[in-house]
Biotite code that builds the C-alpha atoms (Angstrom):
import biotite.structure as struc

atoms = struc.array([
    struc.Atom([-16.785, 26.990, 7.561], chain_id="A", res_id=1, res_name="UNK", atom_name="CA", element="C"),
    struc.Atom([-14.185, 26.535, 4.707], chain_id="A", res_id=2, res_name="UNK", atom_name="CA", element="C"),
    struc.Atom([-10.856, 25.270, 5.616], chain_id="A", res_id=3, res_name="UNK", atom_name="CA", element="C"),
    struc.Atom([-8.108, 26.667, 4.949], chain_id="A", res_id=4, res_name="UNK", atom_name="CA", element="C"),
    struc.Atom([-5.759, 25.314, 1.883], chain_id="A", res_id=5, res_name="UNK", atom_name="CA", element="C"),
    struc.Atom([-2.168, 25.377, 2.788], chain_id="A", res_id=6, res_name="UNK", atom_name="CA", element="C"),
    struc.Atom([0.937, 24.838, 0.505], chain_id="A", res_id=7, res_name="UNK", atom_name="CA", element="C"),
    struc.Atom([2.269, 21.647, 1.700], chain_id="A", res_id=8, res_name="UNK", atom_name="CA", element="C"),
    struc.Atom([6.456, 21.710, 2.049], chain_id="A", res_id=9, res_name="UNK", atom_name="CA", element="C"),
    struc.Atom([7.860, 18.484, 1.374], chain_id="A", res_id=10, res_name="UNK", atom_name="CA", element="C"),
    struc.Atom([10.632, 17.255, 4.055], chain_id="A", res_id=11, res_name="UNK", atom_name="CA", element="C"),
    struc.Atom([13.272, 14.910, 4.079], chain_id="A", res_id=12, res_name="UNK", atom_name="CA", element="C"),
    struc.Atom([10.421, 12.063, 5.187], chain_id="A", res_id=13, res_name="UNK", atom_name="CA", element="C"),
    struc.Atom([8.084, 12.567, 2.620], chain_id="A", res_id=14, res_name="UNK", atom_name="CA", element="C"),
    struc.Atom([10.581, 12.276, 0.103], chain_id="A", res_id=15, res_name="UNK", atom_name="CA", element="C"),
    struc.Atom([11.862, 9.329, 1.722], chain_id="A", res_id=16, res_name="UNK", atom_name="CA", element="C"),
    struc.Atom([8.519, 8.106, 2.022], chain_id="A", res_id=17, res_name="UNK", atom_name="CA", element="C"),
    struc.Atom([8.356, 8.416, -1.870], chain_id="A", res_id=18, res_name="UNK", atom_name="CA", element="C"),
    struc.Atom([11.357, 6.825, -2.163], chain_id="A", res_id=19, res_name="UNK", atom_name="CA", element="C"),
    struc.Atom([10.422, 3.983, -0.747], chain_id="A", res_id=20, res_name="UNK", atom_name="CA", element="C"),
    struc.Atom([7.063, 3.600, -2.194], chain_id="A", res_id=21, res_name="UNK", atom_name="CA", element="C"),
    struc.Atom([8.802, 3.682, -5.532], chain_id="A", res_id=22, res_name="UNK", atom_name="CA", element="C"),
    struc.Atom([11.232, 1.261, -4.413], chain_id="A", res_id=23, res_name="UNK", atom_name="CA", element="C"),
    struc.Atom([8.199, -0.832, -3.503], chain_id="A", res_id=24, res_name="UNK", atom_name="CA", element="C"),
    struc.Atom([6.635, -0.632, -6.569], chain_id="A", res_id=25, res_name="UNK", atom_name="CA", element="C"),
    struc.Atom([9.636, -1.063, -9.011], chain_id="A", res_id=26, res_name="UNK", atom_name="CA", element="C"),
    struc.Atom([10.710, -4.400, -7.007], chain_id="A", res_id=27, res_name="UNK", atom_name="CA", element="C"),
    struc.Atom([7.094, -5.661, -7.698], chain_id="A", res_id=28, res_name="UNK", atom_name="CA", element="C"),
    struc.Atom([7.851, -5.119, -11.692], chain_id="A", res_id=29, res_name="UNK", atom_name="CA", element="C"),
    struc.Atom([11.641, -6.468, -11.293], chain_id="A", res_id=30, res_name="UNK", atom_name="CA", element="C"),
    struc.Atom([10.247, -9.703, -9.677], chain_id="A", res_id=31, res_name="UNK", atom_name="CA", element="C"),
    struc.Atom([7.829, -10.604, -12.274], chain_id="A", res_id=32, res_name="UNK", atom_name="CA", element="C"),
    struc.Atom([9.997, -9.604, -15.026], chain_id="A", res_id=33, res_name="UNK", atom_name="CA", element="C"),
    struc.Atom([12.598, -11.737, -13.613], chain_id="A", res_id=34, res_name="UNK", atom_name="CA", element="C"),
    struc.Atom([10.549, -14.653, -12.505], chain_id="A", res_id=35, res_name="UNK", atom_name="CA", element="C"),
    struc.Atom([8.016, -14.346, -15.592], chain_id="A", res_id=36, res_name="UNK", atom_name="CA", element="C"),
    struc.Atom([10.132, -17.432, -17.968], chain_id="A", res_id=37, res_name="UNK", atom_name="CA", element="C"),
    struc.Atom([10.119, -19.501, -15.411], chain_id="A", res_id=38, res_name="UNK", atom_name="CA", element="C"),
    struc.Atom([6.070, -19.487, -14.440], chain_id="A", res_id=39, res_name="UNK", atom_name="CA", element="C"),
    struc.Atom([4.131, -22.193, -16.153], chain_id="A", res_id=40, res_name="UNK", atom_name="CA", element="C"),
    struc.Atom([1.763, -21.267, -18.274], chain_id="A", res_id=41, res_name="UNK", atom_name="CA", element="C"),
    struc.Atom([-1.505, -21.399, -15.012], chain_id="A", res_id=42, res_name="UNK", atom_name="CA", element="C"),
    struc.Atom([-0.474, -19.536, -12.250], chain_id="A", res_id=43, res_name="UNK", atom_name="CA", element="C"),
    struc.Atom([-3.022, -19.075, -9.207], chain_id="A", res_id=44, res_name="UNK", atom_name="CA", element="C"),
    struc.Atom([-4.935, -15.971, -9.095], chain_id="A", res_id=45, res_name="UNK", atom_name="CA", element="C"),
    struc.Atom([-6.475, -15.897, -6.018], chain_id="A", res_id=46, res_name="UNK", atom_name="CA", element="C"),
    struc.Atom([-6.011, -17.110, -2.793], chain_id="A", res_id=47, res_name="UNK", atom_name="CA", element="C"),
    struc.Atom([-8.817, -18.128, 0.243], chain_id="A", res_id=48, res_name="UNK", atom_name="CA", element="C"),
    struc.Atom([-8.279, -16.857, 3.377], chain_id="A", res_id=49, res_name="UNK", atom_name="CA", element="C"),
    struc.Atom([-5.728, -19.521, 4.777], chain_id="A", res_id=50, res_name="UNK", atom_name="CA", element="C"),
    struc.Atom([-3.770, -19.001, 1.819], chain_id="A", res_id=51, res_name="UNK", atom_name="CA", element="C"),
    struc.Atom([-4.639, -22.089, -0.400], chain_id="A", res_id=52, res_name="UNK", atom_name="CA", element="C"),
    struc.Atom([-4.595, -20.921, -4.042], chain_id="A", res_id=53, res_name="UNK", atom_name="CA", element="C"),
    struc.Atom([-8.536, -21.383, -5.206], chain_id="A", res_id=54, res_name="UNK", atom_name="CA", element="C"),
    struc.Atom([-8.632, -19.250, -8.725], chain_id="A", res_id=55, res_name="UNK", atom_name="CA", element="C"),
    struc.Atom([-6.132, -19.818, -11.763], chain_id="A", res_id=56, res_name="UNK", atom_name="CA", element="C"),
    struc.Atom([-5.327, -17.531, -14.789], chain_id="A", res_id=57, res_name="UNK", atom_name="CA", element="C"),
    struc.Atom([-2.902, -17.424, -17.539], chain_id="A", res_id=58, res_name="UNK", atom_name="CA", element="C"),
    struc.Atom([0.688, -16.380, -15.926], chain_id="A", res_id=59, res_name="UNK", atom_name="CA", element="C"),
    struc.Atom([0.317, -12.768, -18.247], chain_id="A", res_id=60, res_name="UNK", atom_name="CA", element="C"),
    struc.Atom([-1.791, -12.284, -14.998], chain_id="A", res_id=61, res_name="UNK", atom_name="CA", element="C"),
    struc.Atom([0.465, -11.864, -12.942], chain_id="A", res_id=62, res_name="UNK", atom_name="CA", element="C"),
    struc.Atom([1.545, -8.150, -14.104], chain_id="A", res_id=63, res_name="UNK", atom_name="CA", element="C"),
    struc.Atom([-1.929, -6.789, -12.865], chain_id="A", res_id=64, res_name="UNK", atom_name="CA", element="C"),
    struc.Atom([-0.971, -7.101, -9.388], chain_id="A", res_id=65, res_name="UNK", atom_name="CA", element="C"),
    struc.Atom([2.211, -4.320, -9.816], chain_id="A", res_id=66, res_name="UNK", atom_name="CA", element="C"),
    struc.Atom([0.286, -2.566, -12.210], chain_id="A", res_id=67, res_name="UNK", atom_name="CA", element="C"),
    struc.Atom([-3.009, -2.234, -9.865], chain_id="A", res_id=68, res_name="UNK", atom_name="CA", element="C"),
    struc.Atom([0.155, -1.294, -7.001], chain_id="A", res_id=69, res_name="UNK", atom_name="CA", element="C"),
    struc.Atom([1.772, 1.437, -9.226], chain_id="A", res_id=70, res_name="UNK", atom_name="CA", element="C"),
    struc.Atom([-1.724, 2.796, -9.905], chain_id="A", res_id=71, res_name="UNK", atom_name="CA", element="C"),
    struc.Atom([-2.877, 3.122, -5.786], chain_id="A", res_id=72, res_name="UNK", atom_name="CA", element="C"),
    struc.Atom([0.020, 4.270, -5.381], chain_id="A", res_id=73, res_name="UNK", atom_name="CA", element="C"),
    struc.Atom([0.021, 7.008, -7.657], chain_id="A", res_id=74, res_name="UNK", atom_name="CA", element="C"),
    struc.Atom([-3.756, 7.996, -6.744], chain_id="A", res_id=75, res_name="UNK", atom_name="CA", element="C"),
    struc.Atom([-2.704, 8.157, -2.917], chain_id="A", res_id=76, res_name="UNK", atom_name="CA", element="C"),
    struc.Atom([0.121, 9.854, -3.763], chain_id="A", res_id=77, res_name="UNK", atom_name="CA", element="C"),
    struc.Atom([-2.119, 12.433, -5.492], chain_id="A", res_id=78, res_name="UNK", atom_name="CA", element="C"),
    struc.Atom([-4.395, 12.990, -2.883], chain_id="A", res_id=79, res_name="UNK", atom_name="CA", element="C"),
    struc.Atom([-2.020, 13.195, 0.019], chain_id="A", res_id=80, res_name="UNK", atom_name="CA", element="C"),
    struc.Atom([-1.477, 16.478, -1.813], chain_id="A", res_id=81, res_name="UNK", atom_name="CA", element="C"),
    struc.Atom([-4.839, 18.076, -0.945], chain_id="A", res_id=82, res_name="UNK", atom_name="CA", element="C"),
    struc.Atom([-5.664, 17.249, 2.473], chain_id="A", res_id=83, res_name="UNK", atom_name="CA", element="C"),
    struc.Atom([-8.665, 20.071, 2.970], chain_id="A", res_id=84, res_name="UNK", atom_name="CA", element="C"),
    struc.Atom([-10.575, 17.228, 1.580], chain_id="A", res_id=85, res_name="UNK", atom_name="CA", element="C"),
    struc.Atom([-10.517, 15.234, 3.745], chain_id="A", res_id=86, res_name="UNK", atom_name="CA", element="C"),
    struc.Atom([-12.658, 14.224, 6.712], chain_id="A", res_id=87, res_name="UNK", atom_name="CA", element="C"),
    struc.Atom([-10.974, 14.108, 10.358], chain_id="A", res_id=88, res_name="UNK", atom_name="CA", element="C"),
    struc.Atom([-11.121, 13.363, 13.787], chain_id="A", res_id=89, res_name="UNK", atom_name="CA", element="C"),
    struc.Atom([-10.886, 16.709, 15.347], chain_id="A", res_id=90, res_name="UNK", atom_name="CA", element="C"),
    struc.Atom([-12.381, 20.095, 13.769], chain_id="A", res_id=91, res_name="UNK", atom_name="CA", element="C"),
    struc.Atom([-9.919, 22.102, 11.269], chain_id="A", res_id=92, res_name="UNK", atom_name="CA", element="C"),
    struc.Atom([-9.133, 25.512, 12.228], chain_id="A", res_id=93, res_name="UNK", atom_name="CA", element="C"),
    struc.Atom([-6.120, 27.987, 11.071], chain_id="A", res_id=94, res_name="UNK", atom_name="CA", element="C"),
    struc.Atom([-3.994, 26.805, 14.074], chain_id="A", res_id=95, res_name="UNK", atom_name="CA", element="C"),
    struc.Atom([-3.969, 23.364, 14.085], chain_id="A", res_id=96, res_name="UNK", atom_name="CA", element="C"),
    struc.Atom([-4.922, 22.714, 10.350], chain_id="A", res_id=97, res_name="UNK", atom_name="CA", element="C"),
    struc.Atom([-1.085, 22.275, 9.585], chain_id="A", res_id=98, res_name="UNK", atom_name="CA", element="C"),
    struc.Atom([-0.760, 19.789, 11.775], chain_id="A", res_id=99, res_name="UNK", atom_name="CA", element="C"),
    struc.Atom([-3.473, 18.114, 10.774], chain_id="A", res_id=100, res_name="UNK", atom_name="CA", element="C"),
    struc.Atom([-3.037, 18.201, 6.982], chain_id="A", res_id=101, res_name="UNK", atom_name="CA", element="C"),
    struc.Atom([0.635, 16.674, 7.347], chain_id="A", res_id=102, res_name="UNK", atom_name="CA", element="C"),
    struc.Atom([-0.869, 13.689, 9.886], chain_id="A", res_id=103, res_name="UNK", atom_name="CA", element="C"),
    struc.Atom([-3.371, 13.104, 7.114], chain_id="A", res_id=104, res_name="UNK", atom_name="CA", element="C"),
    struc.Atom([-0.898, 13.291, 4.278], chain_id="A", res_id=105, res_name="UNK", atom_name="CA", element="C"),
    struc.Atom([1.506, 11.466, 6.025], chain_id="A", res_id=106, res_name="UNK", atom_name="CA", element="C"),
    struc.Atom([-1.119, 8.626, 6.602], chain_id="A", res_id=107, res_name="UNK", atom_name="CA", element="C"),
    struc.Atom([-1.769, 7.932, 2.917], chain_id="A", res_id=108, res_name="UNK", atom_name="CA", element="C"),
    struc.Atom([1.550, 8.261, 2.042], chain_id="A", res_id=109, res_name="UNK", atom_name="CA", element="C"),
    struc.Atom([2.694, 5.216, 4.809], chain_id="A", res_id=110, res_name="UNK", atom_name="CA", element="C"),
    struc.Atom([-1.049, 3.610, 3.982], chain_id="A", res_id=111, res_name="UNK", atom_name="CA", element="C"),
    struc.Atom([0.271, 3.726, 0.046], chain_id="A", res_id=112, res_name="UNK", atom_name="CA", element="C"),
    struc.Atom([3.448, 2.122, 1.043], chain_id="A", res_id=113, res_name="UNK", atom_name="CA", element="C"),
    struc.Atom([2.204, -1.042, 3.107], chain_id="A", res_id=114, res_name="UNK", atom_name="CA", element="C"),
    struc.Atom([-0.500, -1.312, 0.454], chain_id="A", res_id=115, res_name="UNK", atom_name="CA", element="C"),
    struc.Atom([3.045, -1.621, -1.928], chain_id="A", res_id=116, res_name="UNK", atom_name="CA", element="C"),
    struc.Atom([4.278, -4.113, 0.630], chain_id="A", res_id=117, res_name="UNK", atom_name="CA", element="C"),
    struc.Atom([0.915, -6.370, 0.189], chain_id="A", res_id=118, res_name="UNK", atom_name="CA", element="C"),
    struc.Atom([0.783, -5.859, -3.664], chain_id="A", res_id=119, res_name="UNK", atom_name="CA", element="C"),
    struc.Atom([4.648, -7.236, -3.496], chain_id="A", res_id=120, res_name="UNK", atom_name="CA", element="C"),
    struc.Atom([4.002, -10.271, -1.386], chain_id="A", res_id=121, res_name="UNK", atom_name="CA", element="C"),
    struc.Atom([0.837, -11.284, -3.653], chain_id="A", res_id=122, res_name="UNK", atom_name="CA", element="C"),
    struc.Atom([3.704, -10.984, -6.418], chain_id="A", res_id=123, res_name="UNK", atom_name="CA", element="C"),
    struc.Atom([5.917, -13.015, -4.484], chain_id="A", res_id=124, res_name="UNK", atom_name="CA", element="C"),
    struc.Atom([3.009, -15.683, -2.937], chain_id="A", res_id=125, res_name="UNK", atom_name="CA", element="C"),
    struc.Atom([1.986, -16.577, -6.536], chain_id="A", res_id=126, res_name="UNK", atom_name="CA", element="C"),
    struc.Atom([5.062, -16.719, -7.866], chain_id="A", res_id=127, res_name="UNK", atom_name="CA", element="C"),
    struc.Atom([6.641, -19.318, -5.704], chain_id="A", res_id=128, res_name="UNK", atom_name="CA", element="C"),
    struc.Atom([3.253, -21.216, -4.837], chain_id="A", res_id=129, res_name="UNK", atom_name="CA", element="C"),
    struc.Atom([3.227, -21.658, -9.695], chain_id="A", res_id=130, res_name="UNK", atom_name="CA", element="C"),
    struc.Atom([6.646, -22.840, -9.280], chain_id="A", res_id=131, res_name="UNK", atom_name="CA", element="C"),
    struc.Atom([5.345, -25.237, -6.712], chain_id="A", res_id=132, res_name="UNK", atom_name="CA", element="C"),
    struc.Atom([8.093, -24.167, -4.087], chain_id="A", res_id=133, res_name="UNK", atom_name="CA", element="C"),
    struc.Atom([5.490, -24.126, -1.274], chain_id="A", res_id=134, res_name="UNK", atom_name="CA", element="C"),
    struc.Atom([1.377, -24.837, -0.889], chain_id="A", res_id=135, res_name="UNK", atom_name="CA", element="C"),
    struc.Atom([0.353, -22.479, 0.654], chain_id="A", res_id=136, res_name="UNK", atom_name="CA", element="C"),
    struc.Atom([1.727, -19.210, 3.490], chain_id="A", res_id=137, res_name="UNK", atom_name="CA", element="C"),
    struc.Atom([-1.517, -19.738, 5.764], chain_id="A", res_id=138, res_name="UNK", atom_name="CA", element="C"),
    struc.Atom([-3.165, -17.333, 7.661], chain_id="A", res_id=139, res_name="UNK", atom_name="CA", element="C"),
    struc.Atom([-0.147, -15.610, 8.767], chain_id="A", res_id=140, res_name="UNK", atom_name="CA", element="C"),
    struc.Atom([0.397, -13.031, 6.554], chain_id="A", res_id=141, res_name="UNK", atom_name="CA", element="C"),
    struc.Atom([-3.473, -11.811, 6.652], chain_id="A", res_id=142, res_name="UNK", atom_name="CA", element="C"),
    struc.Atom([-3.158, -11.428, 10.309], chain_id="A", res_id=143, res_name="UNK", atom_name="CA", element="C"),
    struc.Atom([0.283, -9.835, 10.206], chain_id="A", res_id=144, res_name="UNK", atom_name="CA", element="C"),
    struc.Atom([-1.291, -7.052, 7.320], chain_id="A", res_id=145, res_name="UNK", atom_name="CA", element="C"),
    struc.Atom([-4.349, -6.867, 8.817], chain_id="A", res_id=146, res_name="UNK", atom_name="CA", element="C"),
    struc.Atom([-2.362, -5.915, 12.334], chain_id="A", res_id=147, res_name="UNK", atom_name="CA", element="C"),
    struc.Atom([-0.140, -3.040, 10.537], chain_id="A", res_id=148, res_name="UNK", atom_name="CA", element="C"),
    struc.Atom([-3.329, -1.347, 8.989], chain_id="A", res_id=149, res_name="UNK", atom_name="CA", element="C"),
    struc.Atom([-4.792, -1.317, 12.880], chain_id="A", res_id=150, res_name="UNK", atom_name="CA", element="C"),
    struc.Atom([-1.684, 0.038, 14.386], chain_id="A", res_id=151, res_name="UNK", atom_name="CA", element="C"),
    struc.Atom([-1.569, 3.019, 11.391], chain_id="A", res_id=152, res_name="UNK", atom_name="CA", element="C"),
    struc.Atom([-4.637, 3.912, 12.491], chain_id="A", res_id=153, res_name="UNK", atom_name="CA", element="C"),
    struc.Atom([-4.675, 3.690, 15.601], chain_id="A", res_id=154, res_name="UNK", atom_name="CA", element="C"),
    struc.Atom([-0.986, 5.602, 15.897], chain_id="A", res_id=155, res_name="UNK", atom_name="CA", element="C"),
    struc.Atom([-2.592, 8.518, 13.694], chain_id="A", res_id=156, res_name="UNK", atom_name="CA", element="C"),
    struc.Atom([-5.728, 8.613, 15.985], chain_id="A", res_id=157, res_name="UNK", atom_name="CA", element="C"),
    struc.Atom([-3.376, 8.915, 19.070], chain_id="A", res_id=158, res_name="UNK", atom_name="CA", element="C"),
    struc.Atom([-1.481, 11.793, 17.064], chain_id="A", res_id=159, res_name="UNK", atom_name="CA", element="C"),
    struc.Atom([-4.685, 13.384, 15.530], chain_id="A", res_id=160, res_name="UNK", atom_name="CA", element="C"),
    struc.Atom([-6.362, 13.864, 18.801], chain_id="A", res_id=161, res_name="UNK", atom_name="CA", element="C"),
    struc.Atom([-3.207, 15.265, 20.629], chain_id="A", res_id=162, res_name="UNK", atom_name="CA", element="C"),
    struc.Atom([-2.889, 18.470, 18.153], chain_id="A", res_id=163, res_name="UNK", atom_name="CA", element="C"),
])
């Protein structure tokens, strides 16, 4: 069975959503084009899991990370416009696919914004750990982004199965 494909409205979320998400993104840019003079010339590139900077690069590097950001966010963006391809939870029928196309479009529009969020705190981790203003942030902030991505799923499951 085909599903059917609906004409999404946007709302006064999604746009916020949006909003945000460009907000998110833009920051990212600001920050390294703000911070940028004042890097050294060797900025860490990657960090092990407790946080401890283990990889080095020129400081030029450090505009991937908004870059790669603006660039999820834009594909996510994208496809949160054509939900009938996606796979779900429940079967799709003509009275709950509505429903079920906003959840989903919903989800990678908030799943594009804490993936901004991450993309913005790698921008802000390497920054301050080449100006040698801390070590290392630990293990905290994998646990606390590693929590958020459970509880958007599990929050869209919960809604998902309800409709």
């Amino acid at each position: 069975m085909q599903r059917p494909k609906i004409k999404q409205r946007f709302t006064i979320l999604d746009y916020l959503l949006l909003l945000i998400n460009c907000g998110i993104v833009v920051s990212s840019f600001a920050y390294c084009f703000v911070s940028y003079s004042e890097l050294p010339q060797i900025i860490p590139t990657h960090f092990s899991a407790s946080g401890v900077a283990d990889k080095f690069g020129d400081r030029a590097s450090i505009w991937f990370l908004p870059a790669i950001s603006a660039l999820l966010w834009v594909i996510l963006w994208v496809l949160s416009l054509y939900p009938h391809w996606f796979n779900y939870l429940t079967e799709i029928t003509d009275t709950n696919s509505n429903q079920q196309y906003l959840l989903a479009s919903r989800l990678l529009r908030i799943l594009s914004i804490l993936i901004g969020f991450i993309f913005l705190f790698a921008v802000y981790e390497t920054i301050i750990i080449a100006q040698q203003k801390v070590h290392s942030f630990g293990i905290t902030p994998l646990l606390v982004i590693g929590l958020s991505f459970l509880l958007l799923f599990v929050i869209y499951a919960v809604k998902s199965s309800k409709n």
